[in-house]
Each structure stands twice: as C-alpha cells, then as structure tokens.
N, CA and C atoms as a LAMMPS dump frame, in Angstrom:
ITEM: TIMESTEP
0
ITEM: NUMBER OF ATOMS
369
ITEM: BOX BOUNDS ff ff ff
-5.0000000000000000e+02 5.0000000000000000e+02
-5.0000000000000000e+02 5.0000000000000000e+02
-5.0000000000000000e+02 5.0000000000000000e+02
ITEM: ATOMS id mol type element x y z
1 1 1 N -16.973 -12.987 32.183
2 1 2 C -15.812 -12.149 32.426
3 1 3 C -15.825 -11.615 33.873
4 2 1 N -16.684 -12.276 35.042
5 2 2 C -16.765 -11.861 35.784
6 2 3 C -15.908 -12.803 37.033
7 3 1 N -14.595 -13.09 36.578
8 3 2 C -13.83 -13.992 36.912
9 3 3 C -13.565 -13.53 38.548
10 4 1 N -13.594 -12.263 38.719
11 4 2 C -12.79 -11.744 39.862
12 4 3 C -14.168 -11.419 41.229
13 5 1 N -15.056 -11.471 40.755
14 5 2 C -16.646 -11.471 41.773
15 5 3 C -16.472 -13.042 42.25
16 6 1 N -16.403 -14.248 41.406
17 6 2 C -16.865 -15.217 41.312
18 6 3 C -15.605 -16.047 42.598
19 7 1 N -14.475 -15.477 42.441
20 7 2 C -12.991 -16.132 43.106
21 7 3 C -13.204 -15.013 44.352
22 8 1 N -14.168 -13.886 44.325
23 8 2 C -13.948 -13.155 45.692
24 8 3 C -15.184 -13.594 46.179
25 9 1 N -15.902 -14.103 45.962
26 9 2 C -17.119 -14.919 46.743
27 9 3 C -16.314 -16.311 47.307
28 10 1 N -15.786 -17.155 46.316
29 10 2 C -15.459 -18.168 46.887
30 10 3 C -14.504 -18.336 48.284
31 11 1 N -13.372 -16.921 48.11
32 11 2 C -12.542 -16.685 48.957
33 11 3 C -13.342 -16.369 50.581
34 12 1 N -14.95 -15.589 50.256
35 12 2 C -15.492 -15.23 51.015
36 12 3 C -16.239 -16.638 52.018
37 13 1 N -16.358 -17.384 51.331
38 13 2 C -16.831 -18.465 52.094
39 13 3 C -15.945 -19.221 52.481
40 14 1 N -15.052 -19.156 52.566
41 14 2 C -13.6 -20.277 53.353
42 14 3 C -12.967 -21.025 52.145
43 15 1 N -13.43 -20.826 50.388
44 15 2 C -13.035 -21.273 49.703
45 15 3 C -11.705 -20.926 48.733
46 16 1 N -10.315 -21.038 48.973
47 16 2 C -9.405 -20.52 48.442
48 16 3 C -9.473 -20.759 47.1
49 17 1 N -8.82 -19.743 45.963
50 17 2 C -8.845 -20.337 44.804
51 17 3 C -7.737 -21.093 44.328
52 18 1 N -8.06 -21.708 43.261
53 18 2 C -6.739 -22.911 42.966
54 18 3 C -6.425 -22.328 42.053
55 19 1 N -6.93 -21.274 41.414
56 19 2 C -6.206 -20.846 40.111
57 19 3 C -5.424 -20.181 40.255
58 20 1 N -3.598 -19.613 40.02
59 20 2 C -3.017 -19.086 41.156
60 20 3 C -3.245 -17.779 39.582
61 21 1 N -2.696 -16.526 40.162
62 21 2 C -2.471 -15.196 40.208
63 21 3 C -2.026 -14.791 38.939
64 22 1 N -1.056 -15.576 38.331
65 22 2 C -0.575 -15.893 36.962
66 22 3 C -1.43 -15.692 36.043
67 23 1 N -1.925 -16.858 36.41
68 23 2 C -2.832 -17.588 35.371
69 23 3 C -3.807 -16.712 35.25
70 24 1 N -4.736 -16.04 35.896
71 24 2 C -6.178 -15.023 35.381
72 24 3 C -5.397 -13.907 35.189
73 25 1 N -3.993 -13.223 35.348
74 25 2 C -3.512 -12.116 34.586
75 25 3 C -3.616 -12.741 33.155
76 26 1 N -3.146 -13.431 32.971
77 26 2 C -2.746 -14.487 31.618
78 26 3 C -3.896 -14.407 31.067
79 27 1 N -5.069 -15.228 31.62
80 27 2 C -6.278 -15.262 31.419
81 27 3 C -7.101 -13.888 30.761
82 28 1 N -6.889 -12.863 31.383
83 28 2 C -7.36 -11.728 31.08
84 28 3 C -6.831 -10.984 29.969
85 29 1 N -4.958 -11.157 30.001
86 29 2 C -4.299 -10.736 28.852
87 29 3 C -4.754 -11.495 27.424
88 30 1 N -5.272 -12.485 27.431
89 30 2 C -5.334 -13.43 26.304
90 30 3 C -7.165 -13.181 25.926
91 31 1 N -8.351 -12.709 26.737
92 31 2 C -8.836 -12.327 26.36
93 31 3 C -8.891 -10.625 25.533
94 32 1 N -7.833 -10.08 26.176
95 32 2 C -8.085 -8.936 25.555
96 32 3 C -7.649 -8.9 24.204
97 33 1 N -6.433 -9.764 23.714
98 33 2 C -5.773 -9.969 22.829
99 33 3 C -6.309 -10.137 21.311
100 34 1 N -7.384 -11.287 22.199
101 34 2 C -9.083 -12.012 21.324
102 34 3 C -9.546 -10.981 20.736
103 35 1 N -9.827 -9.681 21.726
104 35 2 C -10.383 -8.68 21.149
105 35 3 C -10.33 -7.427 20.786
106 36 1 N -9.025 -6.865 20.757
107 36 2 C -8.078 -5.855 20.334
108 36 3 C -7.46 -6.003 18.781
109 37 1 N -6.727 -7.295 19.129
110 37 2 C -5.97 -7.536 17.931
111 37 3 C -6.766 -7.218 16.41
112 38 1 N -7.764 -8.25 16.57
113 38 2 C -8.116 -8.185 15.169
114 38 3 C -9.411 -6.951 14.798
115 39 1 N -9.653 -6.167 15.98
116 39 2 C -10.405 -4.724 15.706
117 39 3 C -9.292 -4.101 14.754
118 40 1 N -7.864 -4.24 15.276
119 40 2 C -6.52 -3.343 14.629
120 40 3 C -6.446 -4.025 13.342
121 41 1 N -6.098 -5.171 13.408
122 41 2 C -5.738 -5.432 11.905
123 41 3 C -6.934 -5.187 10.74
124 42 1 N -8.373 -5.031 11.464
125 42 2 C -9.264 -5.092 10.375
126 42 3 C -9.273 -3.786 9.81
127 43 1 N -8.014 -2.426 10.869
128 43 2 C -8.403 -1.024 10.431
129 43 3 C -7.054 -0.775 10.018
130 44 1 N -5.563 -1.444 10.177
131 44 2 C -4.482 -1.615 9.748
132 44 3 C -4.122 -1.851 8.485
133 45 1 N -4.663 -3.215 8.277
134 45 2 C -3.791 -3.7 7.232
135 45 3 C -4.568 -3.043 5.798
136 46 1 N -6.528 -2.644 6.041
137 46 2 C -6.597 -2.127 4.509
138 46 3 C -6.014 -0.832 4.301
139 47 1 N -5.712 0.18 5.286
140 47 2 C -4.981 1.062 5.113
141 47 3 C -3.233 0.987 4.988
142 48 1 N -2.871 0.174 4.778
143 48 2 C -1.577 -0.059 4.739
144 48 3 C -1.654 -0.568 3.094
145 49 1 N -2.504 -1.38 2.628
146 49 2 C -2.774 -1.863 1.174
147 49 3 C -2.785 -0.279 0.907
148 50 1 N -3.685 0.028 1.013
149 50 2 C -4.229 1.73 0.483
150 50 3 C -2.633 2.316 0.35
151 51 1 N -2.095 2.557 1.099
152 51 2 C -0.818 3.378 1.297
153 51 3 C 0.032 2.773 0.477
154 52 1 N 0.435 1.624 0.294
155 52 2 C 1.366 0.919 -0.785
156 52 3 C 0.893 1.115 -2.273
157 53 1 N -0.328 1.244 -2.179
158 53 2 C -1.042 1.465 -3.669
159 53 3 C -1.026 2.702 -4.159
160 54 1 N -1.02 3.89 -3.138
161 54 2 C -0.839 4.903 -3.62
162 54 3 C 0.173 5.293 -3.713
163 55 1 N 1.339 4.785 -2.868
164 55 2 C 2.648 5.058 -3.383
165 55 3 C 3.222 4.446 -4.548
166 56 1 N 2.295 3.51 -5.398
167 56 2 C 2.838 2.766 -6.385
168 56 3 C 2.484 3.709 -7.346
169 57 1 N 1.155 4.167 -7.374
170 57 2 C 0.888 5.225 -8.557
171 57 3 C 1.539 6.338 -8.383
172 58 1 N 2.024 6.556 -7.419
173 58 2 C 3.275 7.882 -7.686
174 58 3 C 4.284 8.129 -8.384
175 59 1 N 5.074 6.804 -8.212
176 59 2 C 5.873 6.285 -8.683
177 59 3 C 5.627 5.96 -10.62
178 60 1 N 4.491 5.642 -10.409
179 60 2 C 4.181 5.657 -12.33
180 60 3 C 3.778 6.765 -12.466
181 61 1 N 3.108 7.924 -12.204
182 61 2 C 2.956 9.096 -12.433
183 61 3 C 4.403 9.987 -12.641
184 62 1 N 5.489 9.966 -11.545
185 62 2 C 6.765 10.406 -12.034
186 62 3 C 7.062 9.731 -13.135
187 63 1 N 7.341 8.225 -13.227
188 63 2 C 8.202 7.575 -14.61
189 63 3 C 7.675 8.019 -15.864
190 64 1 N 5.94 8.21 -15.509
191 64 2 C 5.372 8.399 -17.226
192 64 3 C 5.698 10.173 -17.406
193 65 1 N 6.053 11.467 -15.957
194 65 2 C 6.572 12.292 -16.371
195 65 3 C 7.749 12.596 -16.61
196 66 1 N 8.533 11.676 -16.647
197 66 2 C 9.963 11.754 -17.145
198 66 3 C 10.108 10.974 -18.126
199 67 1 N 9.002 9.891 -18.704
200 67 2 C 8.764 9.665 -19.807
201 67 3 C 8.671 10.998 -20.577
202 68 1 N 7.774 11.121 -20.326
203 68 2 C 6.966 12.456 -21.48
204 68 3 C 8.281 13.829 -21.162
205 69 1 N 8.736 14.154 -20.666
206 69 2 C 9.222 15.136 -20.17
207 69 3 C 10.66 14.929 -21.917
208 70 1 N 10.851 13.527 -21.855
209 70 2 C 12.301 13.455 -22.465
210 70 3 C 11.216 13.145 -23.789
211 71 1 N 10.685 12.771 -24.346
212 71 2 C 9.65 13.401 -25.371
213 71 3 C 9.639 14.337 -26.081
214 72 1 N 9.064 15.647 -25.09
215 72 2 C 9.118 16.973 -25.539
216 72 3 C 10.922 17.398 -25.831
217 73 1 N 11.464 16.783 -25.174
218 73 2 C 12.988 17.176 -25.431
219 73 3 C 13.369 16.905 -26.599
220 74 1 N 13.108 15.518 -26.835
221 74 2 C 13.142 15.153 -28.534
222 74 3 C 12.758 16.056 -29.391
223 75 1 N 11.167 16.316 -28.805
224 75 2 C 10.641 17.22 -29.837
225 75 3 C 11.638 18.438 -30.127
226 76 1 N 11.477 19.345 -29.591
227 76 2 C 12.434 20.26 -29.83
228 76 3 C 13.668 19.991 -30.123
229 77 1 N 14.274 19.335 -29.765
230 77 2 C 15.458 18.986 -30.627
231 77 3 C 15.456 18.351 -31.798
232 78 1 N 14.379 17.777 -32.549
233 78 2 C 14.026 17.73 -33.928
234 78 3 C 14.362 15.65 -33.868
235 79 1 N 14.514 15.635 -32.609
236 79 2 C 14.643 14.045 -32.904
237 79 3 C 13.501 13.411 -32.45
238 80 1 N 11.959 13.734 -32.584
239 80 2 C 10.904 12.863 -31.893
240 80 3 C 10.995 11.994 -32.989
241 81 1 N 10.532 10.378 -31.997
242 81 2 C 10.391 9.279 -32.619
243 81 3 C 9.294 8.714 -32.366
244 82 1 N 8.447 7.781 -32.852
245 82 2 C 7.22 6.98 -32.18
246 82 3 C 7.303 5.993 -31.161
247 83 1 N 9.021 5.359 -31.291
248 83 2 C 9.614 4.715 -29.592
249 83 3 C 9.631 5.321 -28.858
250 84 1 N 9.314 4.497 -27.792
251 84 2 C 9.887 5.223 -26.307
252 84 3 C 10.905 5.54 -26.159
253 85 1 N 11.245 6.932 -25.375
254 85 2 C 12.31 7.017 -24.941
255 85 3 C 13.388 6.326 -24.063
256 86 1 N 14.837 6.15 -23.915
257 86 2 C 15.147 5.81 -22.366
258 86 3 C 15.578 6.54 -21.451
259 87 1 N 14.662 6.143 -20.376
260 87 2 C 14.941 6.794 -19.412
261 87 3 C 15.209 6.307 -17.915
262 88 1 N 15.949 6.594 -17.378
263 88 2 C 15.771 5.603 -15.651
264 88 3 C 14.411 5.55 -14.812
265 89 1 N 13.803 4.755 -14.532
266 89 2 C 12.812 5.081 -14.052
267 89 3 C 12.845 5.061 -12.933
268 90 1 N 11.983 5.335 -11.688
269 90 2 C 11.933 5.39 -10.234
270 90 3 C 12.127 3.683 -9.97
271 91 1 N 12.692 3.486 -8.808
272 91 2 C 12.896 1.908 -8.51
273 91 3 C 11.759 1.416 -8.018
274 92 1 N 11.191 0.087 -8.453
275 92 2 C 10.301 -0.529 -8.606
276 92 3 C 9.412 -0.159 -9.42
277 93 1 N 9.31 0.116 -10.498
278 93 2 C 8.127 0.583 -11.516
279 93 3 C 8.84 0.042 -12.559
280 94 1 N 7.641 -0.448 -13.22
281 94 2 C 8.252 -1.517 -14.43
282 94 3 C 7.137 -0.886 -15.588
283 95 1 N 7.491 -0.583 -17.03
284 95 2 C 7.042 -0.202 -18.01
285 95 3 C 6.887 -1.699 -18.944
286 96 1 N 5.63 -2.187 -18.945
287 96 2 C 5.685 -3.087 -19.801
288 96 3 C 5.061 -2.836 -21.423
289 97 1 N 4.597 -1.485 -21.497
290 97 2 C 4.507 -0.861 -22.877
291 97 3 C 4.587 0.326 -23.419
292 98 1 N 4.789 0.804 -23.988
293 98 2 C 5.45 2.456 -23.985
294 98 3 C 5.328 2.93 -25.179
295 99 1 N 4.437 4.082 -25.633
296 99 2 C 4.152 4.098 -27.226
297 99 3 C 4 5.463 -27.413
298 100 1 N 4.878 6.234 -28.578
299 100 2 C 4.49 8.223 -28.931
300 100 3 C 3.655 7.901 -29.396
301 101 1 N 2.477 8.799 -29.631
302 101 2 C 1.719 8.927 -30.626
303 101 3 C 2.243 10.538 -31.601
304 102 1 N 2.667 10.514 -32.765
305 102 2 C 3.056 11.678 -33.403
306 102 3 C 2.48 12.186 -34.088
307 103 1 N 1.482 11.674 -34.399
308 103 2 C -0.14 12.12 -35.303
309 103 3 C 0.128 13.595 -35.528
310 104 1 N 0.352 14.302 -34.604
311 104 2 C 0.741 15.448 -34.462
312 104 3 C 1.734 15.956 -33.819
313 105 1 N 2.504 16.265 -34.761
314 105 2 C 4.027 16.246 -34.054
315 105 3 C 4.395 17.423 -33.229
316 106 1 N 3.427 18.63 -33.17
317 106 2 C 3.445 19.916 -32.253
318 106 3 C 3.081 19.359 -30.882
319 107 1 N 2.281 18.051 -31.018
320 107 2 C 1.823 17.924 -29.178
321 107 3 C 1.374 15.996 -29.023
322 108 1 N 3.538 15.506 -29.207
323 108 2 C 2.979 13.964 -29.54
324 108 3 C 2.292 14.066 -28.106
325 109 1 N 1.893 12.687 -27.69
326 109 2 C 0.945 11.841 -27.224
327 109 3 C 1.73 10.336 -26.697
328 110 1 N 1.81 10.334 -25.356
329 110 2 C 2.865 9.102 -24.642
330 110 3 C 1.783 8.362 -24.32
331 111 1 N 1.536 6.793 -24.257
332 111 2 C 0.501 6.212 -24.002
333 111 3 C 1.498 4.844 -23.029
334 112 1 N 1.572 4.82 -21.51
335 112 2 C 2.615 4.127 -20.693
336 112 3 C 1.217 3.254 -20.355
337 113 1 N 2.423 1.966 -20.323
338 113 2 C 1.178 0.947 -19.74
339 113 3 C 2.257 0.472 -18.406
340 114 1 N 1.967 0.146 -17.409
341 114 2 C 2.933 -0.065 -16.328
342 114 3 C 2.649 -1.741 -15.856
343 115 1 N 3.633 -2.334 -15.168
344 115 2 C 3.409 -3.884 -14.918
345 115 3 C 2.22 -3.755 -13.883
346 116 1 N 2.074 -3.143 -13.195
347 116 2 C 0.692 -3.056 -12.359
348 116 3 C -0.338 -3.008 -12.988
349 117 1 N -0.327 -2.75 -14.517
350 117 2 C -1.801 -2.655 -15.079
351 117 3 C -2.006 -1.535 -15.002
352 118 1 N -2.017 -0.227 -14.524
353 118 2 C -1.973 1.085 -14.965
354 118 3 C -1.489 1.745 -15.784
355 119 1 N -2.785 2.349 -16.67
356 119 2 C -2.511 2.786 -17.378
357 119 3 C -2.232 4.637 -17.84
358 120 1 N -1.425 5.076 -18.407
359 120 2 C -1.241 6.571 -17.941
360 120 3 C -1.23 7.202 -19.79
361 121 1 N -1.841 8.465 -19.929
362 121 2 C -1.787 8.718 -21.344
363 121 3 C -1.254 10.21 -21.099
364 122 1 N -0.043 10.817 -21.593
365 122 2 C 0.181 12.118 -21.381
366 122 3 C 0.172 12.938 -22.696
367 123 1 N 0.002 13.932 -23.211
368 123 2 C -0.433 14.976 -22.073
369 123 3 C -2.356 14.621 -21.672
C-alpha cells in the first residue's frame, strides 16, 4: 500500500510514472471499498435482521392483545366461546391457530400460534 513512496522514488530518479492519476485514486478507492464495505455489512445487516424480528413480535404481541382483549369482552357480555374471536389484526401478522381455553370461565385462557412460529398464551 505503499504505492505513493514507490512512484515518488521513481519520479525521483528521472523515472515518470505510467500509471496516470486516475487510476491510483481508483486504485486506492477500490481498496478501501475491499475493506470498509464488508466491516459494515458484517455490523449492518445482523442488526437490521434483529430489528425486523423485533418488530415482528410486536406486531403479534398487539394481535394476540386484541385477541384477548375481545375475549374478555365476550366474557362479560355472557357470549365467551372456545373459538377465536374476529378481529383485524395488525398488517402482516398472520394467525395460523387460535384457541380459548374456558376451563374456567372467570379467567379464559387465549393460546395464539402466529405464521412465524410464535407462540403467545394470554393471560
């Protein structure tokens, strides 16, 4: 990397360089590139996974509390059932199983399974 000693010696002895001016900016930009870039992506992209993942469980944490939320509404209104309720859920969150438990009907029991594989049991 000692490109610029090596072309100011040569210059020093009557030897011009042929590589013109361009080219070792270029040269230099494309090494740094080598070694910047992928320091970033190796500290980027798992924190960006991280961040999408935790915004996904947010998103099932609200749906399974507005699951459960319209639940207790049932309850008190004397219509709890062992189906799930319907409810809109946050966009992109998908409920692929949804079950009361009424065993005890003072404090049913929501058991959400989400398409991500998370699983959420309220209360």
């Amino acid at each position: 990397m000692h490109y610029h000693r090596s072309y100011a010696a040569q210059a020093g002895r009557g030897f011009p360089s042929t590589f013109p001016a361009a080219g070792k900016i270029a040269l230099i930009a494309a090494h740094v590139l080598l070694l910047v870039l992928p320091v970033f992506a190796a500290v980027l992209i798992p924190n960006l996974l991280s961040a999408r993942q935790t915004a996904t469980q947010a998103g099932e944490q609200a749906a399974a509390r507005r699951l459960y939320l319209q639940v207790v509404t049932d309850q008190v209104d004397g219509r709890l059932s062992a189906t799930c309720p319907q409810v809109t859920l946050p966009e992109g969150v998908e409920v692929t199983r949804c079950a009361v438990d009424i065993g005890d009907p003072e404090e049913p029991v929501l058991n959400v399974t989400f398409g991500s594989g998370h699983r959420l049991r309220l209360p």
